[in-house]
C-alpha positions as CSV (number, residue, x, y, z in Angstrom):
1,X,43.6,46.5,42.2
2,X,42.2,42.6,42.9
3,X,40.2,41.1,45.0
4,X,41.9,38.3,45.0
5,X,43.0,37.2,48.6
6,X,46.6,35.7,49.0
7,X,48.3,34.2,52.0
8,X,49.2,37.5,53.5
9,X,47.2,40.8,53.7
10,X,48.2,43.7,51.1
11,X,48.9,46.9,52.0
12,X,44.9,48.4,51.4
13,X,43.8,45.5,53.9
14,X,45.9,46.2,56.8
15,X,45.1,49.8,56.4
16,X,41.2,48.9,56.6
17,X,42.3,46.4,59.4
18,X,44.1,48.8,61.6
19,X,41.2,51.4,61.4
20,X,38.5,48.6,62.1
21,X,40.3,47.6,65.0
22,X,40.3,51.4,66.4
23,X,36.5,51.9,65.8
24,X,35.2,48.6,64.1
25,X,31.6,50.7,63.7
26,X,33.1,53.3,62.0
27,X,31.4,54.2,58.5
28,X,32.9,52.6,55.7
29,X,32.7,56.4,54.3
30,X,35.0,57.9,56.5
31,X,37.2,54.8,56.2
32,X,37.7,55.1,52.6
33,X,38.3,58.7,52.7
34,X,41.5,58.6,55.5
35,X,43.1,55.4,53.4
36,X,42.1,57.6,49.5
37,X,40.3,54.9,47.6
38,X,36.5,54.6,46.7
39,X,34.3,53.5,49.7
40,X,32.8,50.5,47.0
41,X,36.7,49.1,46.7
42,X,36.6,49.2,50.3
43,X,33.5,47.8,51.3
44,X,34.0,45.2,48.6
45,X,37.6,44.1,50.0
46,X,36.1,43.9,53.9
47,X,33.4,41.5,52.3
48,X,36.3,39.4,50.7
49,X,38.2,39.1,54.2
50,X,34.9,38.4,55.6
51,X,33.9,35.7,53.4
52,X,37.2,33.6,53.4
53,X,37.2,34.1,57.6
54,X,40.2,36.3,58.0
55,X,38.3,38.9,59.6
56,X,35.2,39.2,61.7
57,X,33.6,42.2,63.0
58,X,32.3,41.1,66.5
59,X,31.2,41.9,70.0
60,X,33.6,41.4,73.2
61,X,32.3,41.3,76.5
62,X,33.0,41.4,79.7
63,X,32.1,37.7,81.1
64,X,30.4,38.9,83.9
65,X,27.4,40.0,81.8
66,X,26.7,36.6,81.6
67,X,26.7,35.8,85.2
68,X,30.6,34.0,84.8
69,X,31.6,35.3,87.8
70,X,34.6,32.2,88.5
71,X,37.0,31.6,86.0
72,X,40.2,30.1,85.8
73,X,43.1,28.6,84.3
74,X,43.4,24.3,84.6
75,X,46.9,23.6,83.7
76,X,46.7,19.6,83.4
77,X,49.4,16.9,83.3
78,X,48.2,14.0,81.1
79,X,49.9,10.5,81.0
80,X,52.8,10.0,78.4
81,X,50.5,10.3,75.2
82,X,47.2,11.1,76.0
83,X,47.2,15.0,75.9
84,X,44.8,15.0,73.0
85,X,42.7,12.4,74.4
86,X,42.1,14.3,77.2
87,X,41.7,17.9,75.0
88,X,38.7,15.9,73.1
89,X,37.3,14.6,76.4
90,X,37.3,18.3,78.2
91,X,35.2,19.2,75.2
92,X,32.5,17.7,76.7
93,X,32.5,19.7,79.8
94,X,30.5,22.7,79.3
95,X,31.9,25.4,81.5
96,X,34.9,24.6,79.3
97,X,35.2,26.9,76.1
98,X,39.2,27.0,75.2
99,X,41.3,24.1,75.3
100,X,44.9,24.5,74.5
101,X,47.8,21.7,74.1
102,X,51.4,22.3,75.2
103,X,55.0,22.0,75.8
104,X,56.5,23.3,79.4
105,X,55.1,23.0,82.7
106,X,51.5,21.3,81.5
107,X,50.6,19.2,78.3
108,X,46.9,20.3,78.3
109,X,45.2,23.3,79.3
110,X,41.8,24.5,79.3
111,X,39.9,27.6,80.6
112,X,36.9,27.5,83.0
113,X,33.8,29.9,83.1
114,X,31.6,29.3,85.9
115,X,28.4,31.4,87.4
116,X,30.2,30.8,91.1
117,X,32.9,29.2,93.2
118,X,30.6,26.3,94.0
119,X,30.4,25.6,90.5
120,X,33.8,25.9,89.9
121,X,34.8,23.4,92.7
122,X,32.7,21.3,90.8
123,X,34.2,21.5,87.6
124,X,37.4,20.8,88.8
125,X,37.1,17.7,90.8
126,X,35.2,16.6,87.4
127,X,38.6,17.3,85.5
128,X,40.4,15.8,88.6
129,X,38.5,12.2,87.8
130,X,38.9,12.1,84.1
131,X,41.2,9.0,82.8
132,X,44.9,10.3,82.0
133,X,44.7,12.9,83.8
134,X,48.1,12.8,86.5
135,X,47.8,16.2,88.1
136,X,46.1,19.7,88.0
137,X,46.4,22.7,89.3
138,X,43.7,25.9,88.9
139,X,44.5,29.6,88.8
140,X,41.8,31.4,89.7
141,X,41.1,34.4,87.8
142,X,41.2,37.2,90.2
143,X,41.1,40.2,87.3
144,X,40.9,40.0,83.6
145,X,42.9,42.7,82.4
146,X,43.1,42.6,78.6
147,X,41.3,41.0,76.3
148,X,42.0,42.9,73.2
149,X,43.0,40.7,70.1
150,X,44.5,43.1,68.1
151,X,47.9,42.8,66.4
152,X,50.2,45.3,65.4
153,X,53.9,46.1,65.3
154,X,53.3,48.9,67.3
155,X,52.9,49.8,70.8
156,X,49.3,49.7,72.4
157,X,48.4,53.3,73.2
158,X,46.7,53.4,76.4
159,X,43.1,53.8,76.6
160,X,40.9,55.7,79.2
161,X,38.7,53.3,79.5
162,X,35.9,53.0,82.0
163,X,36.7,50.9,85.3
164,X,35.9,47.5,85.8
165,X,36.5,47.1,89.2
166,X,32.6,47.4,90.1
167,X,30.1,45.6,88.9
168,X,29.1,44.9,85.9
169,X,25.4,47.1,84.8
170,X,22.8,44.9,84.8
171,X,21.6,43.4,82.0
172,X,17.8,42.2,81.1
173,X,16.9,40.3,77.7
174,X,16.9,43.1,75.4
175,X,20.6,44.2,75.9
176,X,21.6,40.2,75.9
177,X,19.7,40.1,72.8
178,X,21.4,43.1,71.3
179,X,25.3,41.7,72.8
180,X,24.5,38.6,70.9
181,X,23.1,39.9,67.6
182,X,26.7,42.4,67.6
183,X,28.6,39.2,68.1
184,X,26.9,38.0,64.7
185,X,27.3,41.1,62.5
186,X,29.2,43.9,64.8
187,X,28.3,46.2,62.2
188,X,24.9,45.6,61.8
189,X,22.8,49.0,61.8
190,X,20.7,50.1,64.8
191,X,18.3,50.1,62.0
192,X,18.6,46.4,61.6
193,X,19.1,46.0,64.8
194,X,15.7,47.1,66.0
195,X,13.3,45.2,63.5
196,X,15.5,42.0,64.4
197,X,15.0,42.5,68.0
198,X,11.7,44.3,67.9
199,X,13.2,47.7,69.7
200,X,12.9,51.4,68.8
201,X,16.4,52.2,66.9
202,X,16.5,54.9,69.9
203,X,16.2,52.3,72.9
204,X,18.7,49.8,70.7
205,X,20.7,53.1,70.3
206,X,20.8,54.1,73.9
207,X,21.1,50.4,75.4
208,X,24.3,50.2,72.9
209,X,25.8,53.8,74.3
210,X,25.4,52.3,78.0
211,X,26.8,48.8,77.4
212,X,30.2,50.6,75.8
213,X,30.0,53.7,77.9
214,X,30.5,51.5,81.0
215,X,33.1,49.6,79.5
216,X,31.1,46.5,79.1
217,X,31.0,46.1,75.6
218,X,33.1,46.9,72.7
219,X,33.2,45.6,68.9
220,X,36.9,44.4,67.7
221,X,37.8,43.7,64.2
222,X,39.2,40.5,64.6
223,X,41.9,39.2,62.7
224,X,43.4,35.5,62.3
225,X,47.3,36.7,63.4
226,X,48.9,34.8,61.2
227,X,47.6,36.7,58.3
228,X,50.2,39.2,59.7
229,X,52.4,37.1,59.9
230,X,52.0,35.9,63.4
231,X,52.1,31.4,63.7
232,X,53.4,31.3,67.4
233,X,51.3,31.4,70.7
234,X,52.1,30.7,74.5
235,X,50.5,31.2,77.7
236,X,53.0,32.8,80.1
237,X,52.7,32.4,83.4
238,X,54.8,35.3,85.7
239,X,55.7,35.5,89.3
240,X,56.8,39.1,90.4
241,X,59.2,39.9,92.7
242,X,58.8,40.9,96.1
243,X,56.8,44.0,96.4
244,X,56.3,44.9,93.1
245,X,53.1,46.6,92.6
246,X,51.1,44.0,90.4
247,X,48.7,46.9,88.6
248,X,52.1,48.6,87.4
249,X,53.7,45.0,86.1
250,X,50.4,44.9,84.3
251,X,49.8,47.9,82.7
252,X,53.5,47.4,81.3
253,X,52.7,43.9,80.0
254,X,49.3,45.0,78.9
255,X,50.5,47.4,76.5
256,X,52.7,44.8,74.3
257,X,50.9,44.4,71.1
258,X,52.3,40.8,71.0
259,X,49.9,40.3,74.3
260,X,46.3,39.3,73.5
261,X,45.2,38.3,76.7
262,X,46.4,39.1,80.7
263,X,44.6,38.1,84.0
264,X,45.7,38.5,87.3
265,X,45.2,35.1,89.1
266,X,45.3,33.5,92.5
267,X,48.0,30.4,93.0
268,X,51.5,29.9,92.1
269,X,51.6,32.8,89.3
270,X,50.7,36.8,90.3
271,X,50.3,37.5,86.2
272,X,49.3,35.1,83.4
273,X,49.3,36.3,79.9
274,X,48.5,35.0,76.3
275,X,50.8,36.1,73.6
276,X,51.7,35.6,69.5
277,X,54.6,36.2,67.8
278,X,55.6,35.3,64.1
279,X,57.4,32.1,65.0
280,X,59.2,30.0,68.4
281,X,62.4,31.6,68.1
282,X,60.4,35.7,68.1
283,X,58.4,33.9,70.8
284,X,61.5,33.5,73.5
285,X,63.3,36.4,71.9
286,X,60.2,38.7,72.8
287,X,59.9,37.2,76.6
288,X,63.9,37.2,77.1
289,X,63.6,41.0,76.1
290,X,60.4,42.8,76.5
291,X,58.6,40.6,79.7
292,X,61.6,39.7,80.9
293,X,63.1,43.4,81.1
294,X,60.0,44.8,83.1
295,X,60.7,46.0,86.5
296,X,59.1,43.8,89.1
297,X,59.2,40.5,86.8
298,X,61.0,37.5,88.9
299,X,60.1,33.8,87.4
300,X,58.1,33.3,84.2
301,X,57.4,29.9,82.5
302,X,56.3,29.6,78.9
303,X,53.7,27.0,77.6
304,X,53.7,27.1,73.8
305,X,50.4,26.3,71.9
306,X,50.5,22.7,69.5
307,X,47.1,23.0,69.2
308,X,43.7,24.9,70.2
309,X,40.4,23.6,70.5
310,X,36.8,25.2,71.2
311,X,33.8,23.9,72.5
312,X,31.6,26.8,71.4
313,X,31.3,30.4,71.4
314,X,28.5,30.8,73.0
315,X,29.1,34.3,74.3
316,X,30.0,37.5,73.0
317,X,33.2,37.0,75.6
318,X,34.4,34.1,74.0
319,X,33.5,34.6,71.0
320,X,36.2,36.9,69.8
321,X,38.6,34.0,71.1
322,X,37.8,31.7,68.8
323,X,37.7,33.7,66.0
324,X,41.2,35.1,66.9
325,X,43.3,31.9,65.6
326,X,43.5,29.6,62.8
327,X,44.1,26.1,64.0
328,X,40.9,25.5,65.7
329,X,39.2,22.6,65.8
330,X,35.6,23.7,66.8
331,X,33.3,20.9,67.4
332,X,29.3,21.5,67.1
């Protein structure tokens, strides 16, 4: 076999991809064993998707770790023409990470992080002000309930993972430290770990146990979709019917593998989701007959990405966003 890397991932690289994404620290041994090749062919082809940035091996977070505890979603009308003008100027903002341009309901939106509501006020009357800006309107977040980035054609199998409905443990410099050094090299050793951070491998050890035990950390193999195929992505927005419960309507969307990204939010939708598919026309046909179809669902608008922006990735949260698509524009 080559090493050689063509537009699409072979057969061997989707194999190491899907068992990466189910245990990204697993040991390259036991990875080459289950797939039957040598675990240097293996370890040489991760390097190879490594190195030409189809793949990173990273830390995801839960935001609140980092003291974000208001978020939200600013969908923005900008003036006939100015949509990107106002994307580059939002750049600026620094409680603004992901910046998306659109078709539907807004021509611009961008994602908020904020340490509290105050903050968050703040933010928004900033965005409010800006030249070419018409209208906005803010969805709270209210839950995050997937952040996942994984791709597959098949369906997500639900995890027992820990709740996040308390808060979030704690955290002192040494397990920021360590959340930041995984974001940089998720499979670095707790060896490596502990001379770079100046920790006993058994404290790094043990502060990495908690921090995934409690559900606040996990490291994802992260994979640009469209090396599967995948060069379509929306925000959907969803309004559920009547009484219908909103954990079961998102436990059902949740498990979509086309579904990247769901929050619960406060405002005009109950659900808002992020999704891919392999092109505009698999985009509508998967909302028309998988969202559409789930019990509960009443009025859902979809707001196709034309472009993505990021003004950093400064956390281990956000980090796996940006390294999750592949026309990014990622100013310094």
């Amino acid at each position: 076999m080559e090493d050689s890397l063509g537009t699409q991932l072979n057969a061997v690289d989707r194999e190491l991809v899907a068992r990466l994404q189910e245990n990204a620290r697993t040991p390259l041994t036991h990875v080459a064993a289950d797939i039957g090749l040598s675990e240097a062919y293996v370890r040489r082809r991760l390097k190879v998707l490594q190195e030409n940035d189809v793949l990173t091996i990273t830390a995801v977070a839960d935001p609140r770790l980092f003291g974000l505890h208001a978020m939200a979603w600013i969908g923005i009308e900008a003036e006939p023409g100015k949509p990107q003008e106002v994307a580059d100027a939002l750049l600026h903002i620094v409680d603004v990470g992901y910046i998306v341009t659109a078709v539907g309901r807004f021509n611009v939106m961008a994602e908020v992080a904020c340490e509290s509501t105050d903050h968050l006020y703040d933010v928004v009357l900033q965005i409010r002000r800006m030249p070419s800006v018409r209208r906005i309107e803010t969805f709270t977040y209210l839950r995050l309930l997937r952040q996942q980035f994984v791709w597959s054609t098949k369906e997500v199998v639900s995890e027992k993972r820990p709740s996040r409905t308390g808060n979030p443990p704690l955290l002192d410099e040494l397990d920021r430290s360590l959340i930041h050094a995984l974001q940089a090299n998720g499979r670095a050793s707790f060896r490596e770990l502990a001379y770079q951070l100046g920790a006993s491998q058994r404290t790094i050890s043990a502060r990495y146990s908690r921090l995934v035990e409690t559900g606040a950390l996990r490291i994802s193999a992260v994979i640009k979709p469209s090396r599967l195929g995948l060069r379509a992505m929306s925000w959907i927005g969803l309004e559920l019917i009547g009484r219908a419960d909103l954990e079961e309507v998102g436990e059902a969307i949740g498990a979509l593998p086309e579904v990247s990204y769901l929050v619960a939010t406060a405002g005009r939708y109950d659900l808002m989701a992020e999704v891919v598919a392999a092109d505009h026309s698999a985009l509508i046909q998967f909302v028309q007959d998988r969202i559409a179809s789930i019990p509960g669902v009443g009025r859902l608008d979809l707001m196709p990405y034309t472009s993505l922006l990021f003004r950093s990735a400064a956390t281990a949260w956000s980090g796996a966003r940006t390294r999750a698509t592949d026309f990014t524009d990622s100013p310094s």
